[in-house]
C-alpha positions in Angstrom: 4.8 -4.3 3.5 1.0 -5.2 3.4 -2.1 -4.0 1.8 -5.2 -5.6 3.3 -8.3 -6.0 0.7 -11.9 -4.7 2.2 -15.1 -4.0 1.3 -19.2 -4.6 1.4 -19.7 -7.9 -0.5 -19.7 -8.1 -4.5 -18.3 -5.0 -4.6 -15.6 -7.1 -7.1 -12.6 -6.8 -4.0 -11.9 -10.4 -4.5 -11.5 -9.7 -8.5 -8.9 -6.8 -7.9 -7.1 -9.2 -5.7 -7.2 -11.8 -8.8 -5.5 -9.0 -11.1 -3.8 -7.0 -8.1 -1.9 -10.4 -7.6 -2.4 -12.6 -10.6 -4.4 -15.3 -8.6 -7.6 -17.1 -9.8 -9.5 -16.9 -6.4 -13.1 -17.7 -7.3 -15.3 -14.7 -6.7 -18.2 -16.5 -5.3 -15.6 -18.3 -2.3 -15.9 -15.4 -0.1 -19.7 -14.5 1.9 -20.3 -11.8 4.4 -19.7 -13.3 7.6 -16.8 -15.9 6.8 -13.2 -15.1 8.5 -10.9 -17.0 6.3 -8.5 -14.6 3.3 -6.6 -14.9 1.1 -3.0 -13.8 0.5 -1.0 -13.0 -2.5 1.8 -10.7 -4.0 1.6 -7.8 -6.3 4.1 -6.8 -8.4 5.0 -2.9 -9.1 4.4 -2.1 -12.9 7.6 0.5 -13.3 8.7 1.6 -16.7 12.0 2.0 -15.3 13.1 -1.5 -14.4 12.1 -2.4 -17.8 14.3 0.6 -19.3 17.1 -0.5 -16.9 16.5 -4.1 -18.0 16.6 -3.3 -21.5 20.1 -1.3 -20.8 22.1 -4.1 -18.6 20.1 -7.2 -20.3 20.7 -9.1 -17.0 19.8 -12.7 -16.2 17.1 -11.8 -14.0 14.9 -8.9 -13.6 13.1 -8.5 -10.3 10.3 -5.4 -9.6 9.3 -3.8 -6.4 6.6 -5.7 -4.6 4.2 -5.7 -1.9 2.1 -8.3 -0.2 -1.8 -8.3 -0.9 -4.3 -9.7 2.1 -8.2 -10.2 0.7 -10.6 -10.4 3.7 -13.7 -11.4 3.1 -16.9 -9.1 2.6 -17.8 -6.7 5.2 -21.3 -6.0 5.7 -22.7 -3.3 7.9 -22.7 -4.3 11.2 -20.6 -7.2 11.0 -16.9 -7.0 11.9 -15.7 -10.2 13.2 -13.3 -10.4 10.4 -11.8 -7.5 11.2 -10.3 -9.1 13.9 -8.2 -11.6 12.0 -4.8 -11.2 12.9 -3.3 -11.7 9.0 -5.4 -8.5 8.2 -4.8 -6.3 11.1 -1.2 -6.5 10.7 -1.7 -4.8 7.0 0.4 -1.9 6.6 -2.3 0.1 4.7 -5.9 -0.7 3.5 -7.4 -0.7 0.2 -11.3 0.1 0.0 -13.0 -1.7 -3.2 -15.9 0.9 -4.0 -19.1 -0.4 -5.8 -20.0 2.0 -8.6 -21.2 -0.3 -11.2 -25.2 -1.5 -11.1 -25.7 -4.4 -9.9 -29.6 -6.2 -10.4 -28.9 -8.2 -7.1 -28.5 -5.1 -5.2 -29.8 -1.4 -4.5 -28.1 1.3 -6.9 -24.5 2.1 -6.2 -23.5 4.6 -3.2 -19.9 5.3 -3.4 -19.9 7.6 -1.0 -22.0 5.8 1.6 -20.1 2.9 1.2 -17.3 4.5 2.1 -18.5 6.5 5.3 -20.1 3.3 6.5 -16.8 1.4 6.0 -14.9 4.1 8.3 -17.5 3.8 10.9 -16.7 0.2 10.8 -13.1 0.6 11.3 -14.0 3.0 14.0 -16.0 0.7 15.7 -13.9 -2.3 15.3 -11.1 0.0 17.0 -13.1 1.6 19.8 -14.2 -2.1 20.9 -10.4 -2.7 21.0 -9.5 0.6 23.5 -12.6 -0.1 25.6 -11.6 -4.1 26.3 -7.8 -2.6 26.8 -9.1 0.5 29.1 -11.4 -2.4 31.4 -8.2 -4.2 31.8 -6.3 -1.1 32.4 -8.5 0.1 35.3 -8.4 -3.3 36.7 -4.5 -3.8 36.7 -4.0 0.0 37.8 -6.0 -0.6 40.9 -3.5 -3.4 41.9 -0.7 -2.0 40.9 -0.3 1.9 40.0 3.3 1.6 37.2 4.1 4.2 35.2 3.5 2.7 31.6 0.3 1.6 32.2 -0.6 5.1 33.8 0.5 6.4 30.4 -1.1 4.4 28.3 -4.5 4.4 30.1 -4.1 7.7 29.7 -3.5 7.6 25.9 -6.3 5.2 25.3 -8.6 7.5 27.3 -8.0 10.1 24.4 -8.3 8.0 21.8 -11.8 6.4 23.3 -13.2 10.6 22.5 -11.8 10.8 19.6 -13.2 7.5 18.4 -16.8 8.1 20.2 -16.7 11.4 17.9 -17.0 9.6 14.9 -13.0 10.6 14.1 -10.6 7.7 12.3 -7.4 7.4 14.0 -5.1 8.4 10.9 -6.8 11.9 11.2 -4.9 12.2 14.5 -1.5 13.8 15.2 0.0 12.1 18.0 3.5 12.9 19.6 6.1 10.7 19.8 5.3 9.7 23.2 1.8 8.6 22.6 2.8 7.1 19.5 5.1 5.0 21.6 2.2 4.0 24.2 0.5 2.3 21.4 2.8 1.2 19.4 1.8 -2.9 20.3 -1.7 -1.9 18.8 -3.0 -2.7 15.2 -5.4 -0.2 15.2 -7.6 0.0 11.5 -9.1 3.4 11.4 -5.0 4.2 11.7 -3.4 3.0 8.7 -3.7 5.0 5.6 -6.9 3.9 2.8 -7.0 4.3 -0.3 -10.5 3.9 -1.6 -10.6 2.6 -5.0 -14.1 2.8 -6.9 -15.0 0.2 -9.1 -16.5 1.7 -11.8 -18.4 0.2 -15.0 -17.4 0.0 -18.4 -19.1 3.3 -19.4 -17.6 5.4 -17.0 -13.5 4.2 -17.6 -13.1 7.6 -19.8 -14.1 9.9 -16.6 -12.1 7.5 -13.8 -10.0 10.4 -13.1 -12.9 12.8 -12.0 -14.4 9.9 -9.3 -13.7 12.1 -6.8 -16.2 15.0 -8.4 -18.5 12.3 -9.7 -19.4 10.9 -6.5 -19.1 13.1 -3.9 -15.9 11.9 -2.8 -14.1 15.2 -2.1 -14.8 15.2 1.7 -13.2 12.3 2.1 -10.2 12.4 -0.4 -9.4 15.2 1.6 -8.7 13.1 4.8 -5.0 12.9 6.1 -3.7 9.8 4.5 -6.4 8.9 2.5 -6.4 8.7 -1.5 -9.3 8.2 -3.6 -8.5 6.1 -6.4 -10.4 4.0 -9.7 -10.6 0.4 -11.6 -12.9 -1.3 -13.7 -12.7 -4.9 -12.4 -14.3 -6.5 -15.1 -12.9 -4.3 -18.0 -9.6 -5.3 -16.7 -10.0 -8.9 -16.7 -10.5 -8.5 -20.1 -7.7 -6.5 -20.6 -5.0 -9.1 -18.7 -6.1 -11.5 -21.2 -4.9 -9.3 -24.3 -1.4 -9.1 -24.8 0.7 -6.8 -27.4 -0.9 -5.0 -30.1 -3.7 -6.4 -29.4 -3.7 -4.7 -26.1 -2.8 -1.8 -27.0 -5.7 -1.6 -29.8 -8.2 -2.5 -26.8 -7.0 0.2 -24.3 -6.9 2.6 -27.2 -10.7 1.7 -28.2 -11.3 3.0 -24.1 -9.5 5.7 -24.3 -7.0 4.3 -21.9 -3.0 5.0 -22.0 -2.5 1.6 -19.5 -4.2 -0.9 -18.0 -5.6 0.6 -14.8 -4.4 -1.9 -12.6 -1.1 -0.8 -13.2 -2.1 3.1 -11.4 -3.9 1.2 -9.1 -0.8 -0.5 -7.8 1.5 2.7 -7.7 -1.7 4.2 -5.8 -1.1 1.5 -3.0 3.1 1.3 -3.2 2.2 5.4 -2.5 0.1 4.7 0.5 2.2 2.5 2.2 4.7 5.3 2.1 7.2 3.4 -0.5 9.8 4.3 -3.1 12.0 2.6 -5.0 16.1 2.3 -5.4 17.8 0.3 -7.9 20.5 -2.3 -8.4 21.8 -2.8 -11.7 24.5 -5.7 -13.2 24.7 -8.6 -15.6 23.0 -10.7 -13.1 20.2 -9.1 -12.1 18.3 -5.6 -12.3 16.5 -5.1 -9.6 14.0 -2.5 -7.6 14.0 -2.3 -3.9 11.5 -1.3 -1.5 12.2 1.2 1.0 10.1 3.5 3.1 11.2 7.3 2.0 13.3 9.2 4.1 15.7 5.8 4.7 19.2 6.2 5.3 21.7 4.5 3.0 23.0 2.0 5.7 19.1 0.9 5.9 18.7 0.8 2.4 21.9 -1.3 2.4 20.1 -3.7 4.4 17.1 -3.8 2.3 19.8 -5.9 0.2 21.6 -7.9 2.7 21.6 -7.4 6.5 25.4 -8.1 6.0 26.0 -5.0 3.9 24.7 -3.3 6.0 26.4 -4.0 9.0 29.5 -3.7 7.0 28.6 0.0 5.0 31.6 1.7 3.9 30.2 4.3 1.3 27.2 4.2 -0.9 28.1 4.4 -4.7 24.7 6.2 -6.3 23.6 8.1 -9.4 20.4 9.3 -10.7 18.1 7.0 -12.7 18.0 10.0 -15.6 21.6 10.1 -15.7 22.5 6.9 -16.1 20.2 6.6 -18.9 22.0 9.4 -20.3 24.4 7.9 -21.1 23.2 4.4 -22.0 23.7 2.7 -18.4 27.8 3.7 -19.0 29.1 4.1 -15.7 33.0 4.9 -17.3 30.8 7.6 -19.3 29.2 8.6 -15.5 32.5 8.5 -13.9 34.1 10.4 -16.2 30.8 13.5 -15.9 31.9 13.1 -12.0 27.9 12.2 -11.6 28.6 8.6 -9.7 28.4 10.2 -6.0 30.2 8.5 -3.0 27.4 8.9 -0.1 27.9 8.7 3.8 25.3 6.2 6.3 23.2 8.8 6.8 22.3 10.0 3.6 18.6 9.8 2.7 18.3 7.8 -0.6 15.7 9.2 -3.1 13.1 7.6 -5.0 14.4 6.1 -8.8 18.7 6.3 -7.5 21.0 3.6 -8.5 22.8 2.5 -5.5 26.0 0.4 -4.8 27.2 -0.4 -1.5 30.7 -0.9 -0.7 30.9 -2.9 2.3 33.4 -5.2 4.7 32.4 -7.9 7.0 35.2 -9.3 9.3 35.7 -12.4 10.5 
């Protein structure tokens, strides 16, 4: 799964992507205009793993991830980047919000920003339905087919809906139009979460953004979150370790580094939850979209093991813990469940798949 990285330029999106991912992409690389991104991968901060680790002391210890994409600045106006094919095919957007002055640039407008980033994405996607409708028209004169009739007349829809100033994600489409359009990578549809990069001053009220800024409106969007970060206050942060750390968060008022809510925030949006395999080998967290059956989540694994599912072996994370990662002690409580293909696996379960592969 894929977050892609926008916003206006020096809004600090390519420094979130340096601590989102742990690269040392120079700020300064990316202008308005340029096409070229960069790509990275996030880990998933999850006090579990690290409880679970602690528990099994395996040889490895692997957290959930997700793939980062960092386009370059988007100024009004200016969306050839948009078109990039690495960043359409993002799973979800993440929307780096200036709040902190700036003396290069007029005073911060959160919320304007952040209405003239959706038009953007509007625009970029209505250029997209009106170059596919023009084709459309042109094909269906030839040749009327009942696809093409269907999807012209999805598009058409979409086209009012777009001209109206509404994203795409605010829409609830059936099934069938859904399937129309399912070759499209269409921006204003994926879910945002706009995260507003606030400065040093402000980390103590990061929760009440929303309030602060005039954000309400728009956290209230279907699939939309409105999140916070201060770029620069975590740079400093990363480079602390321990107590040391700890001393400096607690000097902010802070209970983590932000970064780490920042990164649930976008495993959230793309819909994610976590499952867990535990041994002497490895702990591990696997990524899974919620509502997944256990035969998928199998294959999350192994294609193999999936193809081969016999019975899911799962217990709850709490439970486990209970009783010190002891499955005789689970067994014996009658809490280690045997689970069908088709049961939906919930967010934090321990799962082992019993499998067979023939020759």
């Amino acid at each position: 799964m894929k977050i892609g990285l926008i916003g206006l330029p020096r809004s600090g999106k390519t420094t979130l992507f340096n601590l989102l991912t742990g690269a040392r992409v120079a700020t300064s690389r990316y202008d308005t205009g340029r096409v070229e991104l960069n790509t990275g991968v996030a880990r998933v901060p999850d006090a579990r793993v690290d409880r679970l680790s602690a528990l099994f002391k395996p040889k490895k210890t692997t957290f959930a991830t997700f793939d980062v994409v960092d386009l370059a600045g988007i100024a009004k106006g200016e969306r050839a980047g948009l078109d990039t094919k690495e960043f359409r095919n993002a799973d979800a957007l993440l929307h780096v919000v200036r709040a902190f002055a700036d003396p290069a640039l007029d005073a911060p407008a959160p919320r304007r920003d952040s209405e003239d980033l959706e038009t953007e994405l509007i625009l970029a996607d209505l250029e997209v339905v009106e170059r596919r409708l023009e084709r459309l028209d042109a094909s269906l004169k030839k040749r009327r087919t009942d696809v093409e009739a269907r999807e012209q007349e999805v598009l058409a829809r979409l086209k009012t809906a777009l001209e109206s100033e509404t994203p795409l994600r605010a829409l609830t489409l059936p099934e069938d139009d859904v399937k129309a359009i399912r070759g499209f990578t269409f921006l204003s549809q994926k879910p945002i979460l706009h995260c507003v990069n606030v400065d040093e001053k402000a980390v103590t009220e990061g929760d009440r953004v929303a309030a602060t800024y005039g954000l309400e409106a728009i956290a209230a969007r279907p699939h939309t979150r409105i999140g916070w970060v201060s770029a620069v206050i975590e740079m400093e942060v990363a480079e602390l370790a321990g107590d040391e750390q700890a001393a400096f968060l607690a000097d902010l008022g802070l209970k983590e580094p932000a970064i780490r809510r920042v990164l649930r925030d976008c495993y959230a949006l793309l819909g994610l939850i976590s499952f867990f395999t535990v041994g002497e080998d490895e702990v591990r967290a696997w990524s899974i979209p919620q509502q997944t059956r256990a035969q998928d989540a199998a294959g999350a694994v192994h294609s193999d093991i999936a193809r081969g599912f016999i019975r899911a072996e799962v217990v709850g994370y709490d439970e486990l813990v209970a009783v010190e990662g002891s499955f005789p002690d689970i067994r014996a409580k009658g809490q280690l469940r045997l689970e069908g293909k088709d049961y939906v696996v919930r967010d934090g379960e321990i799962c082992h798949f019993r499998f067979n592969v023939g020759k």
